[in-house]
Steps between C-alpha positions, in 0.01 A plus 500: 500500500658818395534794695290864453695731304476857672507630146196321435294638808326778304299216310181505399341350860810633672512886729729757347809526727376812621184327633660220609717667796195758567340450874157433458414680798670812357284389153164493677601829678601704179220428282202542775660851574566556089167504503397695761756772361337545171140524702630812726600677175165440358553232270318138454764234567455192309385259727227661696130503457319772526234338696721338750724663791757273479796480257451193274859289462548357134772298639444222740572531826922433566587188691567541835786753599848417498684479772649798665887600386670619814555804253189616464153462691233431255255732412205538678209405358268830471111457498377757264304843603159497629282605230377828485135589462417631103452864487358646207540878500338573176208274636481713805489802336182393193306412864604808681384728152208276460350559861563875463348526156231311615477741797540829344193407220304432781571842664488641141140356441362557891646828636366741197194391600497518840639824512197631235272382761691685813490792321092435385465472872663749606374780238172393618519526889697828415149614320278388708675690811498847258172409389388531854722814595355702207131354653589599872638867395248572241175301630379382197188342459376680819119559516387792627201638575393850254455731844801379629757776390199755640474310835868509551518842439265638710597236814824666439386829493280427837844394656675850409244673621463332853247250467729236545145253616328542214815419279560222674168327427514622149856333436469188698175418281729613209757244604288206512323559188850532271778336766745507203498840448816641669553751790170431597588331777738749634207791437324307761781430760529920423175554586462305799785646656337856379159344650687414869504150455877403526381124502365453165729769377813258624334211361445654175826619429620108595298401247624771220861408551392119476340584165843741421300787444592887628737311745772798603123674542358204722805484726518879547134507571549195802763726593274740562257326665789391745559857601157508607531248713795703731212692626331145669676269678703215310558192633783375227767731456515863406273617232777754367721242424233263322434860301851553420543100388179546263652807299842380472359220359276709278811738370625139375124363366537786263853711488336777256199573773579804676174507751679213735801726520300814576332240762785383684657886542194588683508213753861578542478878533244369791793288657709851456712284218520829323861425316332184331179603434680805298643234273177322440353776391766567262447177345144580507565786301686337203234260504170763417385572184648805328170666547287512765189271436232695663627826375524409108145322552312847644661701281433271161126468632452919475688552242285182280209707653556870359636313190127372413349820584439748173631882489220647612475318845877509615602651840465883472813563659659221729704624816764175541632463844790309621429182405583347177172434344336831507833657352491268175087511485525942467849463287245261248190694556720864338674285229103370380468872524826645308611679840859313425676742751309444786507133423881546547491620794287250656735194335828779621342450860468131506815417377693643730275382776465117482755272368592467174379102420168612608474854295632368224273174470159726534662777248506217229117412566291467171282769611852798561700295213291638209594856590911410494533701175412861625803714595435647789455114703716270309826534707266340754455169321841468526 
């Protein structure tokens, strides 16, 4: 039997040389971490399934290890990596744009909507509350009876001129027959008080700042009716100091209403508050009408009256006095008669002797602002 030729050993059947003194431990380690190389820089070893975890050996397994060279320790045997879970980025991110599309058509299609029908709601509460403002200021739609304006005037006029009783009866069956006409309630609390009955007088002007009507007026008027009471005995407190609370409060209810002002500076002249009261009355001042009400009213009414009366049966010859009325009646009465000179005289006298928002407001009546053309009285328009 002939020997093996080493020349031979790279035979078909036979390992290279190169195989032949390889450790098969050292084998079974480079190829299992061959592979695992290629997968960390992204690439698909041969060998591995891409279903399975595991690296998938074409070889067979070595036979057993060799036995250890006091050279060199034989290589471990390394288990490979534990397998990480997939994660699919580009995956994440179709879900991630899909939920948020699908959100954002759903806001798209439901918030337009919802915010029509806010604002529907809204306009229309917004309405309806200026709907009934506009009703509560103006009345509308309140039925009244066709004496009433007549009634009320002449129950007012009783009250000015000291039947306070007989206005009272007159307005309180005024009151119940229109309750939604305003101030009517406050008329009667006036009256009562005028009438010496500070009981229903309190009560009504409860019930007129309940309904918001004339309430600066209402309070003043229960302060009022508190100072009456500091003449009786009171069993709660001082009266003055109730009185004082009421018109401070008023001077707030309404900050453009000068009578609470002029109110309070008389109950504190009383208390000798002299420095304070001073101010109010101030304020009260800036607060009055440039004109005084009563004055432009008497003096309006006579000159409306000689207007209406023909040539022949005006005032002969009018002697004005000192107040303002009879000066612009006889300055009216000469222009109707061409006496323009004495007419300046009379208009020269008044004004220089009441203030100038009042002369020149009754100057520029209809019945003296037709005669603004004539010479001798035009500087007086003026």
């Amino acid at each position: 039997m002939s020997e093996k030729n080493p020349a031979n050993e790279d035979k078909k059947g036979q390992l290279p040389p190169w195989r032949a003194s390889a450790d098969p431990g050292e084998l079974m380690s480079f190829s299992v971490r061959a592979k695992l190389r290629q997968r960390a820089f992204g690439e698909k070893p041969e060998g591995f399934s891409s279903r399975e975890k595991k690296p998938i050996l074409t070889e067979a397994a070595p036979p057993a290890a060799a036995p250890v060279s006091a050279e060199k320790e034989p290589a471990k045997a390394q288990s490979p990596p534990a397998a990480m879970p997939d994660f699919h980025l580009g995956k994440w991110i179709r879900k991630t744009l899909r939920r948020r599309t699908i959100l954002g058509w759903t806001l798209l299609c439901f918030l337009p909507p919802a915010a029509i029908l806010a604002w529907a709601f809204f306009s229309w509460g917004a309405s309806l509350q200026r709907s009934d403002m506009l009703a509560e200021i103006a009345k509308q739609g309140v039925a009244i009876p066709e004496d009433f304006q007549t009634r009320l005037d002449k129950a007012l006029l009783d009250l000015r001129s000291g039947d306070a009783r007989k206005a009272l009866e007159q307005l309180t069956r005024l009151e119940k027959e229109t309750p939604a006409v305003s101030s009517l309630t406050y008329l009667v609390a006036l009256a009562a008080m005028q009438a010496g009955d500070p009981e229903v007088a309190s009560a009504q002007a409860d019930k007129s700042i309940s309904k918001r009507e004339r309430v600066a007026d209402s309070l003043a008027l229960k302060a009022v009716i508190e100072t009456q009471k500091s003449g009786r005995s009171a069993k709660f407190g001082d009266p003055r100091v109730r009185a004082e609370s009421y018109l401070r409060q008023a001077m707030i209810a309404d900050a453009a209403n000068p009578s609470p002002y002029v109110e309070l500076a008389t109950l504190l002249r009383y208390q000798k508050r002299d420095k304070e009261a001073m101010q109010l009355l101030q304020a009260a001042r800036s607060r009055l009408n440039p004109v005084d009400s009563h004055t432009v009213v008497d003096a309006t009414i006579a000159l409306l009256n000689l207007q209406n009366l023909p040539d022949n049966e005006l005032p002969a010859n009018i002697q004005p006095g000192k107040d303002i009325t009879s000066l612009f009646s006889a300055a009216y009465v000469a222009m109707r008669k061409g006496d323009f000179a004495n007419a300046a005289t009379h208009l020269s006298t008044a004004r220089g002797q009441f203030p100038a928002d009042l002369y020149f407001y009754l100057v520029n009546d209809p019945a003296l602002r037709k005669f603004v053309s004539q010479p001798e009285v035009t500087n007086f328009f003026q």
